[in-house]
Steps between C-alpha positions, in 0.01 A plus 500: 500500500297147599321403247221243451450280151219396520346199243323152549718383249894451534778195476508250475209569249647584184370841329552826412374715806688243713810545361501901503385460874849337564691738287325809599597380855826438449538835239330686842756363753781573259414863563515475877108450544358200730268285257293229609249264289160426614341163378233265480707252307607216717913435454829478670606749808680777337636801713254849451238209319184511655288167450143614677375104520143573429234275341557557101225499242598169301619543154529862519703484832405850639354579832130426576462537871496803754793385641748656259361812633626390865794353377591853333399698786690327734816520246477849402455581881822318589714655217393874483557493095554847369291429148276194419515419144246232350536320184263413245124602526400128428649430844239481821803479718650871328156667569480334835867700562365842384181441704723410844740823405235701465376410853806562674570796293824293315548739147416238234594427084286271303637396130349320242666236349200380228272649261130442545183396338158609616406149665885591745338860555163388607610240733790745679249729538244241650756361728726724592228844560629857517872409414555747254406766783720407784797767519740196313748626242424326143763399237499284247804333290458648224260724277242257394452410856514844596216608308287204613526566804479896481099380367503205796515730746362809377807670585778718294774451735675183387882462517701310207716281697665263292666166504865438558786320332858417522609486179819344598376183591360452122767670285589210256817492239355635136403242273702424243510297133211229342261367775469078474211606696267754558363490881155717570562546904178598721422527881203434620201347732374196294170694613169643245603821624816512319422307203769175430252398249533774294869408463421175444281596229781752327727256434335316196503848310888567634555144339310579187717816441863362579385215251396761256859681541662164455671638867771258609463507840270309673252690795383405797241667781693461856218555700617564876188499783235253650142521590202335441469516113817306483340175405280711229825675364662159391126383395504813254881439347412141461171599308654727282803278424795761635541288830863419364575888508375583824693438806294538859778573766297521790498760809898646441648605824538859436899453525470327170326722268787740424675223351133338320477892348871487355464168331189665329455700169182664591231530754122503500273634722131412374309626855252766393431618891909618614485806663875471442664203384832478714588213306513677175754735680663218609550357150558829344807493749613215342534639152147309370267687286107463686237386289180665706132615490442828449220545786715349753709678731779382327432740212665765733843338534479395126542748194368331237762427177826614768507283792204243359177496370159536641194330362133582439364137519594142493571488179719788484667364818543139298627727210750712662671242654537298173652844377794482747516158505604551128677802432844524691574812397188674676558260813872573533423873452223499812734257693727756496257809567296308807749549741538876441360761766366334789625712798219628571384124612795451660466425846671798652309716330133319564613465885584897493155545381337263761690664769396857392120405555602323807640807618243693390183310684726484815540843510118630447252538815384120595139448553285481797614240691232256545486348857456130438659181741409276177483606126184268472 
C-alpha cells in the first residue's frame, strides 16, 4: 500500500510523535509498503519527506492558512495514496489531511498522541467543527487516550494503536557491583507541559534520604532536553542549592540517548499528560527501573513495585525516587525485570497492526467522491 503520515510536526524537531513518524515509516517500508511523511516543519530534502512550505503559526509552528488545504490537495491528487493517516489531534495540518481525504474519497486514520483537558476539548471543537463525524478512523496510543477521545468524539469506535520500539538499540550490559554514583536519567521538553521543575524540586528530598542512609555514592539528575523553561530549570537548582547535582545536557541527538540511558541507574518521567511515554519504554529497554505518575500514560507501560514505581503526587514522586536512589537491592531487582516482555511494542508487531487497519480502510466502500478542482 501508499501510505500518507500525516503531522505538522517532524525532524528536525525533536519529540516523541516525530520520532515514531520516522520509525513507523521505515517499520512500514520494511514490510514492502510505500510510506511517505507529510509536514509542516521546515528541514532538509529527504526522499518520501514532504515539506508543504506554508505560513506557520509562530511558536506553535502548525499550519494557519488555507493553503495547506491546496498544498494537500494537489499532493494527494498527484500520489493516489491508498490510506491517509494523521497524527495527533492537536495538529491543524492532521485534520486538514482527513478533511482533503474525505473530499476525494482517500480512506483516512486519525491517532491521538496526547491526553486532554477540557480547555484542548473546547477549542478542537471550536476550531476544527464536525471532526468527530467525518467517516475518519480514530485511534489513540494507548488506553488513557483512548478513552478521552471515545468521550471527544462521542464515538465507541476507537482503535488502540500503540507506540513502537526497537529494543535493540537500548539493550545495555547489566549493572554490576557498588555505584561511585548514582545517575537519575530523564528525557524531556524543558517545557510546563512536562514538568522539569518538578525534578528539579525532587532532588533536595533524594539528597535528604541518601544522607539519611549514609549512601556512598554520590547522585546526580542528567537532565537531557531544551525548551523555554531552561533558564528557570537552572534558576530552581540554584535556589534550592542541588545545582552541583544536576547536569543540563541540552537537546541530545537521538543517536546518543541509548548510550545517556546505559550510563544511568534509573529514569524519571514526572509528565502527568503522556498518553504513552515512549521514553519510559525506551529506558525500560535499557534495564532502568521508571519512576512515574500514576495518571500519566506511562502508568500503562509501568507495573508499579516490578518494572518501577508510579506516584500519586509530587511528593510521592520526590519519595520514590529517593527509595531507588537508596536501596540497590530493589533497583538491581527492577533493572533486571524492565527489560522483560516487550514484544508486543516491538516494531514488527506495532507495524503488523498498522498495516491490518490499513488494509482494512482500503478495502471498505470509499465515500462519495466529492467533485472539487480546489479543496478550499
Amino acid at each position: 500500500m501508499k501510505v500518507a503520515l500525516v503531522c505538522d510536526w517532524y525532524a528536525p524537531r525533536l519529540g516523541g510523535i516525530e520520532t515514531q513518524l520516522a520509525d513507523l515509516a521505515d517499520a512500514l517500508r520494511a514490510r514492502g509498503h510505500e510510506a511517505h511523511v507529510i509536514t509542516a516543519t521546515p528541514g532538509p530534502a529527504q526522499r518520501h519527506v514532504h515539506r508543504l512550505g506554508v505560513p506557520l503559526v509562530p511558536g506553535w509552528r502548525v499550519v494557519r492558512s488555507r493553503r495547506a488545504l491546496d498544498a494537500l490537495h494537489a499532493l494527494f491528487a498527484r500520489q493516489a495514496y491508498d490510506v491517509v493517516h494523521a497524527h495527533s489531534l492537536y495538529s491543524p495540518l492532521a485534520h486538514a489531511a482527513t478533511y482533503v481525504a474525505r473530499l476525494i474519497g482517500t480512506p483516512s486514520l486519525l491517532t491521538s498522541h496526547s491526553l486532554f483537558d477540557r480547555a484542548s476539548a473546547l477549542l478542537l471543537r471550536a476550531f476544527v467543527p464536525g471532526w468527530s463525524a467525518w467517516p475518519t478512523r480514530l485511534s489513540a496510543v494507548g488506553a488513557l487516550a483512548a478513552a478521552e477521545l471515545r468521550w471527544l468524539a462521542g464515538r465507541g469506535d476507537v482503535t488502540l494503536l500503540p507506540n513502537g520500539i526497537d529494543s535493540a538499540r537500548f539493550a545495555a550490559p547489566p549493572r554490576r557491583g557498588p555505584r561511585s554514583m548514582i545517575t537519575i536519567a530523564s528525557v524531556l521538553r524543558l517545557h510546563a507541559r512536562k514538568r522539569p521543575l518538578t525534578l528539579v524540586r525532587a532532588l533536595p528530598e533524594v539528597l535528604r534520604r541518601a544522607q539519611a542512609h549514609c549512601l556512598d555514592a554520590d547522585v546526580r539528575l542528567v537532565l537531557a532536553g531544551d525548551g523555554p523553561l531552561r533558564g528557570a530549570v537552572r534558576a530552581e537548582a540554584a535556589r534550592l542549592g542541588v545545582a552541583d547535582h544536576l547536569e543540563l545536557r541540552g537537546a541530545v541527538p537521538r543517536a546518543n540517548i541509548p548510550a545517556l540511558l546505559a550510563a544511568a541507574d534509573l529514569f524519571a518521567l514526572p509528565s502527568t499528560n503522556e498518553a504513552f511515554g515512549i521514553v519510559a519504554l525506551e529506558a525500560r529497554a535499557a534495564g532502568l527501573p521508571v519512576v512515574a505518575m500514576r495518571d500519566g500514560g506511562a502508568s500503562e507501560l509501568i507495573e508499579h513495585g516490578r518494572e518501577g514505581l508510579l506516584a500519586e503526587d509530587d511528593d510521592e514522586f520526590a519519595a520514590q525516587l529517593g527509595t531507588l536512589v537508596v536501596d540497590a537491592a530493589l533497583r538491581a531487582r527492577m533493572q533486571q525485570l524492565a527489560p522483560r516482555h516487550l514484544e508486543r511494542y516491538a516494531w514488527p508487531a506495532v507495524a503488523a497492526r498498522h498495516e491490518a487497519i490499513y488494509a482494512d480502510l482500503a478495502e471498505r466502500p470509499a465515500p462519495s467522491r466529492v467533485a472539487v478542482a480546489r479543496a478550499a
